[in-house]
C-alpha positions as CSV (number, residue, x, y, z in Angstrom):
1,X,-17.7,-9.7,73.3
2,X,-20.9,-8.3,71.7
3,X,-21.5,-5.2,69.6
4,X,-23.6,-4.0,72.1
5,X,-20.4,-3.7,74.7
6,X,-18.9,-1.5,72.5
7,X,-21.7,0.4,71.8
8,X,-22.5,1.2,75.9
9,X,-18.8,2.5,75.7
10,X,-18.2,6.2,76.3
11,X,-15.3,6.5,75.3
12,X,-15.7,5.4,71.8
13,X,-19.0,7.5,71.0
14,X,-20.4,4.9,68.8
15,X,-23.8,5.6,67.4
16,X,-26.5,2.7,66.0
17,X,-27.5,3.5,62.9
18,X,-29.3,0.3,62.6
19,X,-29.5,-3.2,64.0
20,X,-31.9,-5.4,65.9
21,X,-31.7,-6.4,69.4
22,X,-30.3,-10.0,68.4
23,X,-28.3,-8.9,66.0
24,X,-26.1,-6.8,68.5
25,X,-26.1,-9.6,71.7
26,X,-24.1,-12.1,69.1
27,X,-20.6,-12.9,69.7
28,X,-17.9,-11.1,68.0
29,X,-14.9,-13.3,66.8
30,X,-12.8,-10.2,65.8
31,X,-12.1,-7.3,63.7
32,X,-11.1,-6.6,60.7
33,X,-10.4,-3.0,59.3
34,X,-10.3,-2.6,55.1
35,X,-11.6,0.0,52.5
36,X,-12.1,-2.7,49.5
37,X,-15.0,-2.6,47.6
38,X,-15.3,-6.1,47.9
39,X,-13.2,-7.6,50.7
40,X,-15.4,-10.4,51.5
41,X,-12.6,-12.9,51.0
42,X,-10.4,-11.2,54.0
43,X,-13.2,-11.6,56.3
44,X,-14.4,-14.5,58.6
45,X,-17.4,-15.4,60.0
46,X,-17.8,-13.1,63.4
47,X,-15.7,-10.6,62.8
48,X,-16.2,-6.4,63.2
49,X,-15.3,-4.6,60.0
50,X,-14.4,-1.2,60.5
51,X,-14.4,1.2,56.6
52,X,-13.5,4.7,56.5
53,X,-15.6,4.5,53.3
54,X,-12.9,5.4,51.2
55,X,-14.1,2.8,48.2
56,X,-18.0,4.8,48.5
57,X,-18.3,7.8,46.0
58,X,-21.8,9.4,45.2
59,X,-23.2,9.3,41.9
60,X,-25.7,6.7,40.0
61,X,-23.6,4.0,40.6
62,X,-23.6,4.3,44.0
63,X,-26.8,2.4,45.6
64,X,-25.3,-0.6,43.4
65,X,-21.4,-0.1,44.8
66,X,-23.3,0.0,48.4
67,X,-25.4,-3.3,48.1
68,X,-22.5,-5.0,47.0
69,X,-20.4,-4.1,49.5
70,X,-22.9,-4.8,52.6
71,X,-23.7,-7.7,50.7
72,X,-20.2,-9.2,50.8
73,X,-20.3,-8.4,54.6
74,X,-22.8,-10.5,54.6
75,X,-22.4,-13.5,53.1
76,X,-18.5,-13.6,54.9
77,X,-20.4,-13.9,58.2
78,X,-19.9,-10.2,59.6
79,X,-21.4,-9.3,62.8
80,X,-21.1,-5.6,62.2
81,X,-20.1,-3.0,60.2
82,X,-18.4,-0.4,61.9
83,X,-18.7,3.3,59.4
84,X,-16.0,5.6,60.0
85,X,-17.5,9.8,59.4
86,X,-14.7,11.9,58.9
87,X,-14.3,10.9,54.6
88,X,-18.1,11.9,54.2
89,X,-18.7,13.8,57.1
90,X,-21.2,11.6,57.8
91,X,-22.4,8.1,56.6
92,X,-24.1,7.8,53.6
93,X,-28.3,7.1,53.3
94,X,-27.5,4.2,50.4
95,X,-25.5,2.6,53.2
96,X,-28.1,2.5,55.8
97,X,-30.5,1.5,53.3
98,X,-28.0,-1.7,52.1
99,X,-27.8,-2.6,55.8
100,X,-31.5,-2.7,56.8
101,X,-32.0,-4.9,53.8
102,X,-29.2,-7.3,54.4
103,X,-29.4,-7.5,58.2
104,X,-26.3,-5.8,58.6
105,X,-25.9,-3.8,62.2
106,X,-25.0,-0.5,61.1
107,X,-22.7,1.3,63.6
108,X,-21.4,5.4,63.1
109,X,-17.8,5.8,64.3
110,X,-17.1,9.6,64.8
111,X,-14.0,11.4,63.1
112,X,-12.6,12.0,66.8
113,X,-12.6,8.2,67.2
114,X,-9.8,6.0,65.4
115,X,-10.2,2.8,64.4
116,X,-7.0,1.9,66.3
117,X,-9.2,2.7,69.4
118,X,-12.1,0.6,68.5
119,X,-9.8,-2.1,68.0
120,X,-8.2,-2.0,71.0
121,X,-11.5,-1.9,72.7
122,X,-12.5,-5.0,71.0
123,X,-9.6,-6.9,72.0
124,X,-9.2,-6.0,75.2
125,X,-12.5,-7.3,76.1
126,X,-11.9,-10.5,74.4
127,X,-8.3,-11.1,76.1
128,X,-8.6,-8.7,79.2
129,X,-7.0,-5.9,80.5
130,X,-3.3,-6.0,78.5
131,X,-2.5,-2.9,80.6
132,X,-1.8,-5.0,83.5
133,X,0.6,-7.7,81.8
134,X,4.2,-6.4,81.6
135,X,4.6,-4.2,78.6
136,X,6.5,-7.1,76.7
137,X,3.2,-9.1,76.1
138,X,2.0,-6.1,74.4
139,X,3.4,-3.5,73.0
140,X,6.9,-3.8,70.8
141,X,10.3,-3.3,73.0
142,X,12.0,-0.2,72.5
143,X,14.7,-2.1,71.3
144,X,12.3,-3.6,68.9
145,X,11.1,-0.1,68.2
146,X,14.4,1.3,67.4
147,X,16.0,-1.2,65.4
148,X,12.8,-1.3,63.0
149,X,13.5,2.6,62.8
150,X,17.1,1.7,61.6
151,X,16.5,-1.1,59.3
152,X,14.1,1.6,57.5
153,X,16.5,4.2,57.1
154,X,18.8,1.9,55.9
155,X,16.6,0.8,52.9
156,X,15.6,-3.0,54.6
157,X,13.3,-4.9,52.5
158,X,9.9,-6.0,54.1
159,X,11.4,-9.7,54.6
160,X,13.7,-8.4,57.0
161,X,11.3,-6.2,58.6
162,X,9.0,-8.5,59.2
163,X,11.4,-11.0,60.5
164,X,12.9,-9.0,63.2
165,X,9.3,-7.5,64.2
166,X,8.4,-10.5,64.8
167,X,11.3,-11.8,66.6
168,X,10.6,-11.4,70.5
169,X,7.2,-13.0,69.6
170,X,8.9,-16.5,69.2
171,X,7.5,-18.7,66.2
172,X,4.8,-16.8,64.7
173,X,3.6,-17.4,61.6
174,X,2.8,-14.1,60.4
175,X,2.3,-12.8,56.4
176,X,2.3,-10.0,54.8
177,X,-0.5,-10.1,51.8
178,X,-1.7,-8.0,48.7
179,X,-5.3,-7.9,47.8
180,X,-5.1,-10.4,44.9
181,X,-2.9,-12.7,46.9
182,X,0.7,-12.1,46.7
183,X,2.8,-12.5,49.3
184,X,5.0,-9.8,49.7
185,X,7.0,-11.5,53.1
186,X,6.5,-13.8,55.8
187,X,8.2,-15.0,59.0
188,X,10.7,-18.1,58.5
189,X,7.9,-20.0,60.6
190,X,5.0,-19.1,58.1
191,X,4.4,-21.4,54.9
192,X,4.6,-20.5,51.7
193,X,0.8,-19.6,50.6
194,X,0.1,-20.3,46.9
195,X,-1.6,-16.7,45.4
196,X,-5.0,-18.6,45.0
197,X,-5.4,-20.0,48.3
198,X,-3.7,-16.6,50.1
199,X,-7.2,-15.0,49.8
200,X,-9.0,-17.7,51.2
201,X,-6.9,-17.9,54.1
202,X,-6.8,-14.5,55.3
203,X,-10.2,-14.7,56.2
204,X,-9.2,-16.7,59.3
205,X,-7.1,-15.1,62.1
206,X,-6.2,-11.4,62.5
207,X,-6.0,-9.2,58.9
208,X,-5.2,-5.5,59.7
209,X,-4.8,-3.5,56.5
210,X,-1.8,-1.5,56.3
211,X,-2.7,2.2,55.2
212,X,-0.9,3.4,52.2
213,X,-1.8,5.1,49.1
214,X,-1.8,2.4,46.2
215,X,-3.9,0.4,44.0
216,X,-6.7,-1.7,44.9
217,X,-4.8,-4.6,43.9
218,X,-2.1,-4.0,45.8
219,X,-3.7,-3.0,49.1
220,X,-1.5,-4.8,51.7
221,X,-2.8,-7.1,55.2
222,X,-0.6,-8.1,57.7
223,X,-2.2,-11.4,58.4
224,X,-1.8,-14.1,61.5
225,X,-3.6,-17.4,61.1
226,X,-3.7,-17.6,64.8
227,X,-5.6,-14.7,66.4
228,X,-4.8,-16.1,70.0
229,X,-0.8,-15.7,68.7
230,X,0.3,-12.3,69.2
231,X,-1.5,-9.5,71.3
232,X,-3.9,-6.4,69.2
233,X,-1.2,-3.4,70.2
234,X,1.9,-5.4,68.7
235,X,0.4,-6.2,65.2
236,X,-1.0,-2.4,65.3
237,X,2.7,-1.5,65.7
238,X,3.9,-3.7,63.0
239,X,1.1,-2.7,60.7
240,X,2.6,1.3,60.8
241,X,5.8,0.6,60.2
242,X,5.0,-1.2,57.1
243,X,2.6,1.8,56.5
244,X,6.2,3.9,57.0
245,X,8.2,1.0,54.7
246,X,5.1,1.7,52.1
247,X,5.2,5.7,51.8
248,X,9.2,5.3,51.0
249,X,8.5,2.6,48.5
250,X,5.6,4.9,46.9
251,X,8.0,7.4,46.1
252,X,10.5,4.8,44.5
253,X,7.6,3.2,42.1
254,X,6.6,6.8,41.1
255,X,10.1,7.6,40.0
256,X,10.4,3.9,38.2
257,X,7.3,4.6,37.0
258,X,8.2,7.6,34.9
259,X,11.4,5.9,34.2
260,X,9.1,3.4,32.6
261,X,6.9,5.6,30.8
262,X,10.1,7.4,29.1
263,X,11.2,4.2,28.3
264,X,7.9,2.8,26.2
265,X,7.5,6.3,24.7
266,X,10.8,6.1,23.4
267,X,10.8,2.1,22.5
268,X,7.5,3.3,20.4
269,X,8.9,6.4,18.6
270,X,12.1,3.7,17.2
271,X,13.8,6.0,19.0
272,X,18.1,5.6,18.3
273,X,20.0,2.9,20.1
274,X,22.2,5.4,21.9
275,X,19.0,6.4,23.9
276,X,17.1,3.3,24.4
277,X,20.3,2.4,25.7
278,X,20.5,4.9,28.4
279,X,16.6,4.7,28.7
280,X,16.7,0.9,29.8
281,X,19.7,2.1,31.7
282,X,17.5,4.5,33.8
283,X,14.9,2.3,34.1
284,X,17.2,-0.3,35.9
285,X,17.0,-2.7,32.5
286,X,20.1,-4.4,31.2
287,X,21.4,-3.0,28.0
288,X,21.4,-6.4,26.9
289,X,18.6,-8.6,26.7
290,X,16.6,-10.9,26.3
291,X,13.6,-8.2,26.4
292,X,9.7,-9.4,26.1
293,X,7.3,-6.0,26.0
294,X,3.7,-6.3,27.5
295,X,1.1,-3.7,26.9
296,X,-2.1,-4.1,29.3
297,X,-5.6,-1.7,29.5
298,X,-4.4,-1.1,33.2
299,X,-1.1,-0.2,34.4
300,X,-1.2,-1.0,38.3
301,X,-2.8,-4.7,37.4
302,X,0.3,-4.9,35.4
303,X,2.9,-4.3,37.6
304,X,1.1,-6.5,40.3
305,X,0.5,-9.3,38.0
306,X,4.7,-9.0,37.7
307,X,5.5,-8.7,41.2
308,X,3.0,-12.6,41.7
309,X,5.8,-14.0,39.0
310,X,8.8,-12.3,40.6
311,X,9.7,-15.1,42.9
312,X,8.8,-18.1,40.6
313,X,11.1,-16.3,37.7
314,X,14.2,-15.5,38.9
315,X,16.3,-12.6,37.0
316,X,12.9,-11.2,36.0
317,X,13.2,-7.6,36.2
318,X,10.9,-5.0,34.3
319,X,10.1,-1.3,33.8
320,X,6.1,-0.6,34.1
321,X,4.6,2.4,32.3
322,X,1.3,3.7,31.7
323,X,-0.5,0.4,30.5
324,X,3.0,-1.5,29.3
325,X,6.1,-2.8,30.3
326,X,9.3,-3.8,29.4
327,X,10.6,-7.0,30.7
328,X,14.4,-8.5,31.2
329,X,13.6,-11.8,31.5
330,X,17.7,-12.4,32.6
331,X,20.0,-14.9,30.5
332,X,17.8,-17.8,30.7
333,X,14.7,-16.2,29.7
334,X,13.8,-16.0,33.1
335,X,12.7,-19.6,33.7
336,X,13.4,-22.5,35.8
337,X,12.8,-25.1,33.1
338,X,15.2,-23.3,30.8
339,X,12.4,-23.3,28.0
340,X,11.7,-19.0,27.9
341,X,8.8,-19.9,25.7
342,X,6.4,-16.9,25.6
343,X,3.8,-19.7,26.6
344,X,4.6,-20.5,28.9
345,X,5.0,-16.7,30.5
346,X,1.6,-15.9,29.2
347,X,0.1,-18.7,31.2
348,X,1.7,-17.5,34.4
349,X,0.2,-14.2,33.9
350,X,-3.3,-16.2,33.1
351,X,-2.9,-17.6,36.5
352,X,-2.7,-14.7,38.2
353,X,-5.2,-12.5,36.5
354,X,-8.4,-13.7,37.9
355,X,-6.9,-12.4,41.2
356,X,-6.1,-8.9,39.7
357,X,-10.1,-9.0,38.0
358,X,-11.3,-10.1,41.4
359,X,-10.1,-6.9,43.2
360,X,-11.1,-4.3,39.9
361,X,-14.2,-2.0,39.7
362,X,-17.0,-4.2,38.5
363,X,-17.3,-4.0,35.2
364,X,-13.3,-3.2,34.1
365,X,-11.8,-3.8,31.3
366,X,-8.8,-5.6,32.3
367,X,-6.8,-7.5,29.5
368,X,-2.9,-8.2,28.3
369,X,-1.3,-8.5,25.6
370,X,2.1,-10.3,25.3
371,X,5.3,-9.3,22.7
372,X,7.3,-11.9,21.6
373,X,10.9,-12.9,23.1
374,X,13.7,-10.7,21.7
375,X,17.4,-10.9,21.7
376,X,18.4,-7.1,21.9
377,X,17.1,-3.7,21.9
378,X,17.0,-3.4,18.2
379,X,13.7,-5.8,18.5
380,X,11.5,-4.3,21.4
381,X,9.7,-1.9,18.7
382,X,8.4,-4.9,17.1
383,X,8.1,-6.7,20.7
384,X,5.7,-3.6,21.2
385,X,3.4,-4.0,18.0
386,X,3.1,-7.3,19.0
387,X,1.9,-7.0,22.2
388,X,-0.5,-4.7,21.2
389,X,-1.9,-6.6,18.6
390,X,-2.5,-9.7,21.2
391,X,-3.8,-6.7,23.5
392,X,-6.7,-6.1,20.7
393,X,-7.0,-9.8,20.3
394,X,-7.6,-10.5,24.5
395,X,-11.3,-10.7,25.0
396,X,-13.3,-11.4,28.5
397,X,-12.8,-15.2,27.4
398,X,-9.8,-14.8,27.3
399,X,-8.1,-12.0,29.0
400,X,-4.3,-12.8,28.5
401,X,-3.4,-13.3,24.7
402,X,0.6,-14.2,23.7
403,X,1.2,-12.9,20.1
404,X,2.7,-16.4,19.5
405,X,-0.8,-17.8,20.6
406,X,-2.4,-15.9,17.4
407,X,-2.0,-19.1,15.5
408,X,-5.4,-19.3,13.8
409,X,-6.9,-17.2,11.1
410,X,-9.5,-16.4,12.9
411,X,-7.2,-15.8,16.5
412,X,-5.2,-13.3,13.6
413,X,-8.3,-11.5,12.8
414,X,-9.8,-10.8,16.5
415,X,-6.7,-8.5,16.5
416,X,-7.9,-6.2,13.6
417,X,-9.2,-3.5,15.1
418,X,-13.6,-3.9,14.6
419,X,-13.9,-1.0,12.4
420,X,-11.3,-2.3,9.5
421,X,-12.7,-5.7,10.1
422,X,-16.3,-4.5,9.8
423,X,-15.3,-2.7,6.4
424,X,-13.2,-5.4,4.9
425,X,-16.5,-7.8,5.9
426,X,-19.0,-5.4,4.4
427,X,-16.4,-4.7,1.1
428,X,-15.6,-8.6,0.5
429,X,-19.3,-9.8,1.3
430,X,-21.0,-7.1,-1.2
431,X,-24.7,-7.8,-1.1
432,X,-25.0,-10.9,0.0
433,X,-26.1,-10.1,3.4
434,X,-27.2,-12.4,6.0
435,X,-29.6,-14.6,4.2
436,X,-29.9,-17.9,1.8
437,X,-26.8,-17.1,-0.2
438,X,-24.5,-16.2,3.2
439,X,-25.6,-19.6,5.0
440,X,-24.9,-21.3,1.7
441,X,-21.6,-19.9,1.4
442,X,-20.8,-20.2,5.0
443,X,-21.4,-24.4,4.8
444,X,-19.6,-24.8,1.5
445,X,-16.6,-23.7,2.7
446,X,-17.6,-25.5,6.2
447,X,-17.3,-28.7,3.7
448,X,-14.3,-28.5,1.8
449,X,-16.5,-26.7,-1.2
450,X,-17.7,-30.2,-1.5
451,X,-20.9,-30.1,-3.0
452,X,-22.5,-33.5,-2.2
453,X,-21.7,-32.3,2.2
454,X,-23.3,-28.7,1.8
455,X,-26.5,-30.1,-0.1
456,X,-26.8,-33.2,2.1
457,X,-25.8,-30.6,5.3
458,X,-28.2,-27.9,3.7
459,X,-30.9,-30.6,2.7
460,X,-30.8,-29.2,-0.9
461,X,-30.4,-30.5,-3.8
462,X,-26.8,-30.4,-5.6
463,X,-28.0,-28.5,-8.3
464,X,-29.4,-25.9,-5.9
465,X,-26.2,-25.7,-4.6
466,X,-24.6,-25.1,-7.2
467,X,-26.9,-22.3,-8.6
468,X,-27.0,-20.3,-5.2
469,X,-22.8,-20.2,-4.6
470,X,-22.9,-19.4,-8.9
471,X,-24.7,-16.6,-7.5
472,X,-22.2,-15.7,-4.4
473,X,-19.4,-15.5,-7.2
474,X,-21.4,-13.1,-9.2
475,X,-22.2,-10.8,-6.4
476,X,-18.6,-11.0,-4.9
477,X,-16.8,-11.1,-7.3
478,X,-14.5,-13.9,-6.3
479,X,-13.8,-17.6,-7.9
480,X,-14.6,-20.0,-5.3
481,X,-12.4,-22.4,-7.3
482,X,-9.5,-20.7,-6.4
483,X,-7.5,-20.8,-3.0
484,X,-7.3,-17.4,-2.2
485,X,-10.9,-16.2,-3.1
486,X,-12.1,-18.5,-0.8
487,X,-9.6,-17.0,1.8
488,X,-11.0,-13.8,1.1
489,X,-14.4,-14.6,1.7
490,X,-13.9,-17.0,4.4
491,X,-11.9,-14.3,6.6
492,X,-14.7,-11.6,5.7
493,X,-17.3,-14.1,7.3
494,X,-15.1,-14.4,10.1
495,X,-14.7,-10.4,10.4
């Protein structure tokens, strides 16, 4: 199967936009169908990749977005890249440019065209005609059909519908996959994929990407490692009623979502207990706790980060809002080991967050901050300031900060917003500015205030020492032979 068989198609109406003659007679391994901006780890070497270019917006930014998106193609193997019309109306001039320059084949598929076709096209001439095998080897039962119609008016789960899906198609190891890794289901034959390797390992097999609206860390792949195990029409089948499964749950986040939101609005306005109690109550909290509050610079990598630790904390429930959440972390603080330490939370949710930052915008600011653990209601205000605070104090070092982490001046002071620190800095430092007196200052209290260190670490002489930090009392006003003077100026350095 070459790009080229598809392209002498009729049916499909593909146009070449660009692509050599060699580039088009190599084999084709498969196809893959996503709108991430960089979905180079779903895709293996070979494969077709079919975009409606829903992740491509004009502006400044978007020769940049463009070369890094071909570019991913690229270095993931791709044989072709397969532009869908109908979002543009056409494919963008930045794209055909990225292409040329990558070696990409550049192919235009036209709005009357749908990607399930092309699919099917591609498959079909890597396993035959399917038309001519019973319908069983291909398409799902009708009894399939319909009882997947029932479990999703009853309100099934994505386990179970993916489980009986599955069934007639013996064995198969089959997952369903978020963007950043997290496995929302998979088939009793399928093993358990750790979140960091889950990326990794959908770039072999079949990946389809199953259309909902969402977030891009959330996007979900119905993923087999075996794409010899289960015929093109069946996993396109599957796919939409997950896509079906998907639209209900939209509407149940949106109205958890505002739940949420009512909730930190009310938890930050100390709001009486009579309605945080019924506010945790609508949010589908316990009105007891324990409660931990989080407060992030992105709402949707929040809630995803929660859903990775959902299965490795049991009786961890939460309410998201815009850029917070309220956790019930259940009677045993929501851990295995029975320790509940914010810790040890906080460094699940490190774990996890390099996923999350691999499937943001370039360039996002995407950081936590984590409340303290407490024992009722009465504490989630305080929970809340907290988290903030750690929020200020997160940095690109280190994105995910616990407020019980903050155990260093310094660590303390990264959470005062700049502009106080910059005055309190500036007020406490007077006019010593960033010369002689300010590096002399700086290793005194380095040393202890020992005199004999700073000259021998200075190369002065003791008595010069002595003359210039003379000096740095005079201009600051503080007694450097008292503890909390030095404090003073030792936190203003650090501000």
């Amino acid at each position: 199967m070459h790009v080229l068989d598809l392209l002498q198609s009729d049916n499909l109406g593909l146009t070449l936009l660009w692509g050599e003659q060699s580039l088009l007679g190599q084999e084709v391994s498969g196809v893959t169908a996503t709108d991430l901006e960089d979905p180079g780890r779903f895709l293996g070497p070979g494969e077709l990749v079919l975009s409606g270019l829903v992740w491509w917006r004009p502006g400044a930014s978007a020769a940049a977005r463009t070369d890094r998106f071909v570019a991913a193609l690229a270095d993931a193997g791709a044989r072709a890249l397969l532009a869908g019309e109908e979002t543009h109306g056409g494919v963008p001039e930045e794209l055909v440019a990225a292409c040329r320059a990558h070696r990409m084949p550049l192919v235009a598929v036209p709005a009357q065209t749908s990607f399930r076709a092309v699919t099917e096209a591609v498959y079909l001439r890597q396993w035959g005609d399917l038309s001519r095998r019973p319908t069983r080897h291909f398409a799902l039962p009708e009894n399939v059909r319909s009882e997947l119609s029932r479990l999703l008016e009853g309100g099934a789960g994505p386990a179970e519908l993916l489980d009986r899906a599955c069934a007639h198609l013996g064995r198969l190891p089959c997952y369903l996959l978020t963007a950043s890794g997290r496995t929302v289901a998979r088939t009793p034959s399928a093993p358990a994929i750790p979140a960091q390797r889950a990326a990794s390992a959908a770039k072999g097999g079949v990946s389809l990407g199953v259309e909902a609206e969402g977030s891009p860390y959330d996007a979900w792949l119905l993923h087999v490692p075996d794409a010899d195990a289960a015929p093109p029409r069946v996993l396109h089948e599957i796919a939409e009623v997950f896509a079906q499964y998907r639209d209900g749950l939209a509407r149940r986040v949106a109205a958890r979502r505002d739940a949420g939101r009512d909730l930190l609005a009310l938890v930050s306005a100390e709001a009486e207990p009579d309605l945080l109690g019924a506010a945790l109550q609508a949010a589908g909290l316990p009105a007891g706790g324990p409660y931990r509050v989080l407060a992030a610079t992105d709402g949707d990598a929040l809630a995803e980060a929660l859903g990775h630790l959902e299965e490795q904390l049991e009786g961890l429930r939460w309410a998201v809002g815009p850029g917070g959440a309220v956790l019930y972390e259940g009677p045993d603080g929501a851990d295995s080991t029975g320790t509940g330490a914010t810790a040890d939370l906080t460094d699940r949710l490190r774990a996890v967050w390099p996923l999350l930052q691999a499937c943001a915008d370039p360039g996002a600011d995407l950081r936590l901050g984590v409340g303290a653990r407490t024992a009722s209601a009465d504490g989630l205000r305080a929970s809340l300031c907290q988290a903030r605070f750690a929020l200020r104090a997160a940095d690109a070092v280190v994105a995910v900060r616990g407020v019980e982490q903050l155990d260093t001046l310094t660590k303390l002071l990264s959470g005062v917003p700049p502009e106080v620190r910059g005055v309190f800095g500036t007020r406490t430092l007077g006019s010593l500015g960033d010369g002689m007196l300010r590096e002399t200052l700086e290793v005194f209290l380095a040393n202890n205030c020992s005199w004999t260190r700073t000259a021998e670490a200075l190369h002065l002489h003791v008595n010069t020492v002595h003359y210039r930090i003379e000096r740095v009392e005079a201009l600051t006003g503080r007694d450097l032979s008292r503890l909390d003077h030095k404090l003073d100026l030792y936190a203003a350095l650090r501000c």
